[in-house]
N, C-alpha and C positions, 0 to 999 in steps of 0.2 A: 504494500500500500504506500503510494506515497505519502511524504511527509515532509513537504516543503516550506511546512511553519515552523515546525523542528529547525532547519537548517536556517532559516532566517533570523529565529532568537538567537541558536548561538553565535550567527554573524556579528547583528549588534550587540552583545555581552561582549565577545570579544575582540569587536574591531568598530566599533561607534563611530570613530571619528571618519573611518573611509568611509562607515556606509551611508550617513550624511552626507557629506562631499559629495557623493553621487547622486544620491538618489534625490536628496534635499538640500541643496545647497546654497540658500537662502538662511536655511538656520544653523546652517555649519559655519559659517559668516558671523552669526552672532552672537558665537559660543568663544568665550576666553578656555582655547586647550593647553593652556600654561596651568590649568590648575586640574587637580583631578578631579574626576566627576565619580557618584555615588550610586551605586544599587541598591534602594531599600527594598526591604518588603513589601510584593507589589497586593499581597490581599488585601480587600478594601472592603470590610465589615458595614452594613446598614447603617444610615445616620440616624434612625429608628428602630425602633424592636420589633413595628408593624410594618415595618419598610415589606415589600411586596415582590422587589428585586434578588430580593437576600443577598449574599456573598458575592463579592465580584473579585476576578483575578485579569486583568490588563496583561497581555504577552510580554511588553515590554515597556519599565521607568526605570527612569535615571536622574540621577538631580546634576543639575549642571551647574556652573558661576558664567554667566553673559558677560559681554564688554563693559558694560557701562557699569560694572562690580555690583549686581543684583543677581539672587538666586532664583533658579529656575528648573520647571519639573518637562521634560523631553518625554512624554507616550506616544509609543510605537505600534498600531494592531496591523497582524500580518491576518490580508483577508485574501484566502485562494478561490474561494465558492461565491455564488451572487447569493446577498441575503437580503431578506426581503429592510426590513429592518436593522440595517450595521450601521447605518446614518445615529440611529436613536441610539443604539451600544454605545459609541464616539461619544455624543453628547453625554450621556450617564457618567459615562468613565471620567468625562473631562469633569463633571460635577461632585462627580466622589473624591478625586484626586485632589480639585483644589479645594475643597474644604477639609480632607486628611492634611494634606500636607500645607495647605494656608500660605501655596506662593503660588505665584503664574504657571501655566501648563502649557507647555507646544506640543498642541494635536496633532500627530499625523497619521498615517494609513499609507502599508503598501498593498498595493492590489495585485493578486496574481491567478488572479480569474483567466480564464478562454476567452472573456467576452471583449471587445473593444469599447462596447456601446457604454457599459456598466465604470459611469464614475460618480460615485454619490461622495459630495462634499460637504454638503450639509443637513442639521437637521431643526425644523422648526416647530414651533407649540404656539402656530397663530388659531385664534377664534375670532373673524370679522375682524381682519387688518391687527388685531390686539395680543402682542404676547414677546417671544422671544426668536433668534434665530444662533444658530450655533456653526458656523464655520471651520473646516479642519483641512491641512494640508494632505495633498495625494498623489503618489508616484503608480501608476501603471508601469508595471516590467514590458509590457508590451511594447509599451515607445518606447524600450531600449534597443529593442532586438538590430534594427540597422546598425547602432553601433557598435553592438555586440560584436556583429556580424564581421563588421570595418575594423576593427580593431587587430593589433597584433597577438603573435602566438606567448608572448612572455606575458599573462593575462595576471593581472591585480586577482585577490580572490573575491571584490565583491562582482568583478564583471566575470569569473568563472562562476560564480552563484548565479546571476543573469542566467547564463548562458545555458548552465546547465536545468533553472526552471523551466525555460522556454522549450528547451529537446525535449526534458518530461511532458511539456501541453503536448509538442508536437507527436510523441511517442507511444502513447496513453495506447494500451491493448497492440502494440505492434515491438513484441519483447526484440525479435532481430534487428529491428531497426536501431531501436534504445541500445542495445547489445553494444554495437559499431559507434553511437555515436558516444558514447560512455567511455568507451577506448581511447576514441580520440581526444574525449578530454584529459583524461587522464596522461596521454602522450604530451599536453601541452604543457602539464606539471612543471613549475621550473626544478629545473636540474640541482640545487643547493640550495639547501636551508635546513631550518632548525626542524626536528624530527618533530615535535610538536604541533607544528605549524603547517605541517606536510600530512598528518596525520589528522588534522582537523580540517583540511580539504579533503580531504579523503571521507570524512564523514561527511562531510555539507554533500558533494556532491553522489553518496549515496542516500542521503535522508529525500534528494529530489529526484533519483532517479533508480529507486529500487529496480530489482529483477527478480523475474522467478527462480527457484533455485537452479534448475536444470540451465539457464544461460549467466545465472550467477558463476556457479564451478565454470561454465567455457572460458572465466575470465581469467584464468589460469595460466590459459594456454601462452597470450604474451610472454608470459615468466617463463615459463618451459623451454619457451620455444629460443630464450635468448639466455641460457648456464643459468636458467631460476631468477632472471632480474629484470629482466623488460629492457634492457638499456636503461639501468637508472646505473646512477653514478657507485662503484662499488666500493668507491676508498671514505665515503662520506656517510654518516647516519642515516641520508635518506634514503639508503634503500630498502630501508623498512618503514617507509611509507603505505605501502600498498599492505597494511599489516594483517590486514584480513584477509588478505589473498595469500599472503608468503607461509604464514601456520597450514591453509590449505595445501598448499604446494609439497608442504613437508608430507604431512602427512599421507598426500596421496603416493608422495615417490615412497615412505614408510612401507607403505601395504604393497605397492609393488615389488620392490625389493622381498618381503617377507612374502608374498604370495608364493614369488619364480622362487624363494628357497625352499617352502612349504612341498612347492610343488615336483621337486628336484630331489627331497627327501620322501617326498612321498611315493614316487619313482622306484629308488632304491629299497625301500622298505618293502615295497608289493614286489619286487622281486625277487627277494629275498620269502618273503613267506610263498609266494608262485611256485617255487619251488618244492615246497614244502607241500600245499595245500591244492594248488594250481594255479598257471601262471597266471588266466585271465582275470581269475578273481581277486587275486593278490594283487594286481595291478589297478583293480578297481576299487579297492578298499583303500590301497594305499593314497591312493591320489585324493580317494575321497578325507579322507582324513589328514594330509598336507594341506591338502585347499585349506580344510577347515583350520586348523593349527594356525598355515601363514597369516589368514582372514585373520584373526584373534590377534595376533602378534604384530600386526599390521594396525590393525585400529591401537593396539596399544601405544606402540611409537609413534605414533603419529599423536595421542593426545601429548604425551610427554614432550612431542619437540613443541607442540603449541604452547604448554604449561613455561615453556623455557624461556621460547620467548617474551610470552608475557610478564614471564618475573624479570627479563634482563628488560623491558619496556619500562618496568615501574620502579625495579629497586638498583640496577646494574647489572655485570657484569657476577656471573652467579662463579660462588668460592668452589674449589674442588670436592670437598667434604659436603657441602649444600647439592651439589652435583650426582652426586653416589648416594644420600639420599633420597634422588629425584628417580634414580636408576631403578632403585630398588623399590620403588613404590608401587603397589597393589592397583587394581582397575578401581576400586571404592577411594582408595585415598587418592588417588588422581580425582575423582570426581569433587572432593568434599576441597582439596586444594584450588580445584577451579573457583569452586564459592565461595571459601576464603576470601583470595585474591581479591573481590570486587571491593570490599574495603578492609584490608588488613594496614596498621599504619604502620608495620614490619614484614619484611621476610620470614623470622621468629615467629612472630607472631598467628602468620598464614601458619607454615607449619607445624605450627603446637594443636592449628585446629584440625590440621587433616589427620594427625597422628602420626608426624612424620619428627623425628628427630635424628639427626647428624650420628 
């Protein structure tokens, strides 16, 4: 399923200031980025008990400091679908925020609908000429796409975000197409930088452009197909960029390797009993039970080399001792060190809960 509101929060969380410049850049203009800017807590609780709204959660605030040394609250809603009603959402939101936070608010809305037609800016509460009107700034991805388009291969990541929103509209139910164009983006990766940063494009541009699983794994094959690395730079951390792919990679070459030896022993073994019992059936037991064997030992290595990686992703470069614990680990304590992992604030720590000690 896509999930292209997904990639666009963590855009602005961690890159604000480009994704302003671009998309906004009238209030990028008149934000002081000499000072740093604030993520509070975006719930925003009924200003009544009987309020009829209940609870509201905003995609994205930030408090900023403006030029003229005044504070200011920056909301962002990322809207992908036409809704009937997101004009009145906007309005509400701007009305909870400035009376939570009791400063100025800069409405905006990026839209990233299919529609062209669909740009609601504002929302009013007239009865017979009488009442209010509520105005909000708005970025359509759609009038990006020319530039998208025009633009060079060394791509910023809010115009790789673009880029890859627009192949998902374009892509919607046609996996081989999305397949290819997902490659390509991924080819346009810059070649250097910090594994972090390479790895959180990697996420934006899967949150917008998922795949089924069956042309997911095809996406392999670049890696295979070039000593396990796609052409990505091998003297530099980023070749673990593509980190979801590369544990895949291990893996599969794991169970290959342990299959043909599975199957090699299982060979020798049926012929050795063949002998004995008969060759055809000795032959067929044996193979059947290598298959199975290498299968088993196959998915094993393969979690372990995943488990490795992601401990050298999070903690470093894993000690030798740490390593021969990893070896030695059971198909259960491999599973319960994967859950671990998701928040252990140690090494130590993960493995005390799998039952794994040095």
């Amino acid at each position: 399923m896509d999930r292209p509101d997904l990639a666009w929060t963590l855009l602005l969380r961690r890159r604000l200031p480009t994704v302003l410049a671009r998309l906004f850049p009238e209030i990028h203009a008149a934000i002081d980025w000499r000072q740093e800017y604030y993520l509070p807590d975006k719930s925003l609780p009924p200003r009544a008990a009987a309020s009829r709204t209940g609870d509201r959660e905003p995609d994205f605030v930030a408090l900023v400091a403006l030029l003229d040394g005044s504070q200011a609250c920056v909301h962002v809603e990322v809207q992908c679908t036409r809704q009937a009603r997101f004009a009145q959402r906007m309005a509400l939101y701007h009305a909870r925020l400035r009376d939570h936070l009791a400063m100025p608010v800069l409405s905006m809305a990026i839209l990233g609908d299919p529609s062209r037609n669909w740009r609601p800016d504002s929302s009013n509460d007239l009865c017979q000429g009488v009442g209010t009107t509520f105005q909000f700034r708005v970025a359509k991805l759609l009038d990006f796409g020319a530039q998208v388009m025009a633009s060079s291969q060394a791509r910023d990541p809010v115009t790789l975000a673009i880029a890859a929103h627009l192949l998902a509209l374009a892509t919607r139910h046609r996996p081989l197409v999305r397949y290819r164009e997902k490659r390509r983006l991924f080819a346009e990766f810059p070649r250097r930088g910090q594994l972090g940063e390479l790895k959180e494009l990697q996420r934006i541009i899967d949150w917008m452009m998922p795949l089924p699983e069956k042309w997911q794994r095809r996406m392999i094959m670049p890696i295979e197909n070039d000593d396990g690395m796609g052409g990505w730079d091998h003297t530099k951390e980023g070749k673990n960029t593509l980190n979801y792919l590369i544990p895949e990679y291990f893996f599969q070459k794991g169970k290959k390797m342990a299959l043909a030896e599975g199957k090699t022993l299982g060979r020798v073994e049926g012929r050795a009993e063949g002998r004995a019992e008969g060759r055809a059936e000795g032959r067929v037991e044996g193979r059947a039970e290598g298959w199975a064997a290498g299968e088993a030992n196959g998915l094993l290595a393969g979690k372990r080399q995943l488990l490795l990686l992601q401990i050298e992703v999070q903690f470093g470069r894993l000690p030798p001792a740490r390593r021969h614990c990893l070896d030695r680990a059971t198909a259960p304590q491999l599973e319960r060190l994967a859950i671990a992992l998701l928040d252990a604030e140690s090494l130590e720590a993960a493995l005390n809960a799998a039952g794994l000690r040095a």
